[in-house]
C-alpha positions in Angstrom: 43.4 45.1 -142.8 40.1 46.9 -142.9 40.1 47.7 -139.0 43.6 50.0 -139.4 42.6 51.3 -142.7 42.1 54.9 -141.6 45.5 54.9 -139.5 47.4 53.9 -142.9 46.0 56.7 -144.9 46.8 59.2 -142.0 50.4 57.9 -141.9 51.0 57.4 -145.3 49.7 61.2 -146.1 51.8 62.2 -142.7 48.2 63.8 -141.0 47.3 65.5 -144.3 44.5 63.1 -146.2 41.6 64.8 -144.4 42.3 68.5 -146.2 43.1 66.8 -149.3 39.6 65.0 -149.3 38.0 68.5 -148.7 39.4 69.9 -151.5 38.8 66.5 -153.4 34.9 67.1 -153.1 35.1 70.7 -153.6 35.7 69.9 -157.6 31.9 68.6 -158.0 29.8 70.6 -158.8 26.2 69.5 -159.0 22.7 70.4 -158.6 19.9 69.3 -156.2 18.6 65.7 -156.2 21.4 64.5 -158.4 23.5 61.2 -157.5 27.3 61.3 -156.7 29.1 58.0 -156.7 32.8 57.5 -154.6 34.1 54.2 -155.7 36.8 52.1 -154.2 35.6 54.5 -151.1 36.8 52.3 -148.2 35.3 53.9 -145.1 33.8 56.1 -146.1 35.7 59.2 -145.7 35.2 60.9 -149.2 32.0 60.0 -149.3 31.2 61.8 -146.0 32.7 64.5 -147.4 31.4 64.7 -150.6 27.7 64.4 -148.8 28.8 67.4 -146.4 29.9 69.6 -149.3 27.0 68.5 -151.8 24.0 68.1 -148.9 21.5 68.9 -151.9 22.6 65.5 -153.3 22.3 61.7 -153.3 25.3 60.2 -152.2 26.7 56.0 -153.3 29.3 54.7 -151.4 30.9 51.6 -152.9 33.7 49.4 -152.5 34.7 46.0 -153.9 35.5 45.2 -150.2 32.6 44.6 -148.2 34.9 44.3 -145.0 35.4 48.2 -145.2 31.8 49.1 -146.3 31.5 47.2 -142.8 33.5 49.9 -140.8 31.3 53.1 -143.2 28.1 52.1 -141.9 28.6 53.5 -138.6 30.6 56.5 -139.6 27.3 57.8 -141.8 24.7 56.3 -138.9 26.2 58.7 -136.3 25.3 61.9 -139.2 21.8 61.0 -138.8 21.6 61.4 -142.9 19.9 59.1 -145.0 23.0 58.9 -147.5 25.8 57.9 -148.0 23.6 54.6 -148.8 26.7 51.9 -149.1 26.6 49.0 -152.0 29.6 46.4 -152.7 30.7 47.0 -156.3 33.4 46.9 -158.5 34.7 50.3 -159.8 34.9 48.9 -163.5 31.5 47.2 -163.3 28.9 49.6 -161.2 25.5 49.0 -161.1 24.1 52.0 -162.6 22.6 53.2 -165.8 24.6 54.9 -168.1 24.9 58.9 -168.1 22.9 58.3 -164.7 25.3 60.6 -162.2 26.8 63.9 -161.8 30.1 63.3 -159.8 32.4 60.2 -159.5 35.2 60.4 -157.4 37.7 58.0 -155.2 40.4 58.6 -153.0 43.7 56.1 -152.5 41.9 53.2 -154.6 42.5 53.4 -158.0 45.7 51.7 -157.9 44.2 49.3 -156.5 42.1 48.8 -159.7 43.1 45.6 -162.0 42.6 48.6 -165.0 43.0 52.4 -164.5 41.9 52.9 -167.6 38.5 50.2 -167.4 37.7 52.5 -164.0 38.0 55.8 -166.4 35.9 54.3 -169.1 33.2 53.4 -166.2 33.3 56.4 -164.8 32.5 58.1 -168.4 30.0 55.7 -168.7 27.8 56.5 -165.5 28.4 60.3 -165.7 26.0 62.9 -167.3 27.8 65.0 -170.1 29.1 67.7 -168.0 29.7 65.1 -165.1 33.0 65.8 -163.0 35.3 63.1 -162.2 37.4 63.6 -159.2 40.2 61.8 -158.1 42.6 61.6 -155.0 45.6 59.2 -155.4 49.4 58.2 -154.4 51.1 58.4 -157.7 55.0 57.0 -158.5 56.7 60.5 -158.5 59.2 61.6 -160.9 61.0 63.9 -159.2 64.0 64.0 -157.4 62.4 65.1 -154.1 59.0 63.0 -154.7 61.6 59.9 -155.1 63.5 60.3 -152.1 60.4 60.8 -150.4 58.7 57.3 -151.7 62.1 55.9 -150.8 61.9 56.9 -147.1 58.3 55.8 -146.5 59.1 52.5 -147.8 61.2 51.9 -145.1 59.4 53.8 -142.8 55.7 52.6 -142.9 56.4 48.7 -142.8 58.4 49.5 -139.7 55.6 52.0 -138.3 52.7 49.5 -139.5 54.5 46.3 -137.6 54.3 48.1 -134.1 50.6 49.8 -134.9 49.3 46.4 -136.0 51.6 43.4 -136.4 48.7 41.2 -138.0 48.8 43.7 -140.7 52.1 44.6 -141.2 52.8 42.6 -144.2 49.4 44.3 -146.1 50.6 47.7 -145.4 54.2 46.9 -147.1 52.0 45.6 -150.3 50.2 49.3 -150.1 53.4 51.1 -150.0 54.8 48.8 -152.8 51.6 49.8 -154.7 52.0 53.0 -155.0 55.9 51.7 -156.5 54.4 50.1 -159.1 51.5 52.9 -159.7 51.4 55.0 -163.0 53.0 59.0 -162.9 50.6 61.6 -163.0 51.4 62.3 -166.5 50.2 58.6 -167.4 47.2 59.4 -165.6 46.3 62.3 -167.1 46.8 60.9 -170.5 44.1 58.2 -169.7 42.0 60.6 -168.4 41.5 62.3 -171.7 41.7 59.4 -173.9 38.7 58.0 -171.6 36.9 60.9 -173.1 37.5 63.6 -170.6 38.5 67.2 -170.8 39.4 70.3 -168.4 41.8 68.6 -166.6 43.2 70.2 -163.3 45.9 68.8 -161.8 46.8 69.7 -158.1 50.5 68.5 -156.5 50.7 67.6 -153.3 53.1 66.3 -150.5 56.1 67.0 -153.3 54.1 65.6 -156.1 53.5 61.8 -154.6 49.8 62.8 -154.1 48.0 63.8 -156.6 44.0 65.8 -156.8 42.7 65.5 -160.6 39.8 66.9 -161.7 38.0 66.4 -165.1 34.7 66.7 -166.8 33.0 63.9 -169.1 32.4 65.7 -172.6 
């Protein structure tokens, strides 16, 4: 699925994904020399991003899928930057000392995680006190609109999937179920806090199915 990765995002967030990852990184806030880890970050995208926003920084790209990392490691070449540097890791389990980073962030991944909450408590554990946590995510909506909304794209993205890439087709319908069986916002943000968090902000988007959070480690 890795080579039509970007085209799913871009369909599933109707064109809008790119904006929302701007204002994504735009909740760090760091200072010079510091390190800013993106897990579950795909191709890279957010972590591009992030690196563009924060150039003062050090930038780690991972992903439990080294497939994707793959497909990241000629998006950063062609910015003639020396980060993102890319590592295979899992979100729950990151190789990194404790208190050891001022941003953590990831974009359309952590319902992928076998734990929300074990990628929250790993996030607290490799950010500074004072660290922001940022996080860009499909959530099951609860309103009427968001609802009829998640109903049409169930139908619609298998369909649109099959004729962009019929080897693929049957991953994308697992993605849109995903995001089905995802927690609501309000579930998210209670885990947030009881992982130790605090200032949440909480920005709707697309009618409440997409969600930006922002948080900082006490």
């Amino acid at each position: 699925m890795a080579p039509t990765y970007d085209r799913l995002n871009g369909l599933l967030s109707m064109g809008l994904d790119r904006r929302w990852r701007r204002e994504t990184a735009a909740l760090l806030s760091s200072e010079a020399g510091e390190l800013l880890v993106d897990v579950c970050g795909g191709t890279g995208d957010l972590a591009l991003e992030v690196q563009r926003q924060h150039p003062q920084c050090r930038v780690l790209l991972t992903d439990f899928a080294e497939g994707m990392l793959r497909l990241a490691v000629p998006k950063i070449a062609t910015t003639g930057a020396p980060w993102p540097v890319v590592a295979a890791a899992d979100a729950s389990r990151l190789p990194l000392p404790n208190a050891s980073c001022a941003g953590f962030t990831a974009a359309f991944g952590f319902r992928n995680l076998r734990s929300a909450r074990a990628g929250l408590l790993e996030a607290h554990r490799v950010l500074r006190p004072g660290g922001r946590l940022a996080i860009l995510e499909f959530h099951r909506p609860t309103s009427l609109l968001g609802r009829a909304r998640a109903a049409f794209v169930r139908v619609l993205v298998p369909t649109v999937a099959w004729c962009v890439s019929r080897e693929h087709a049957s991953a994308y319908g697992y993605l849109v179920r995903s995001i089905a069986r995802f927690i609501t916002v309000d579930e998210m943000c209670e885990l947030i806090e009881a992982s130790g968090f605090v200032s949440l902000e909480v920005h709707p988007r697309l009618m409440g199915t997409v969600t930006i959070i922002g948080a900082t480690r006490q």
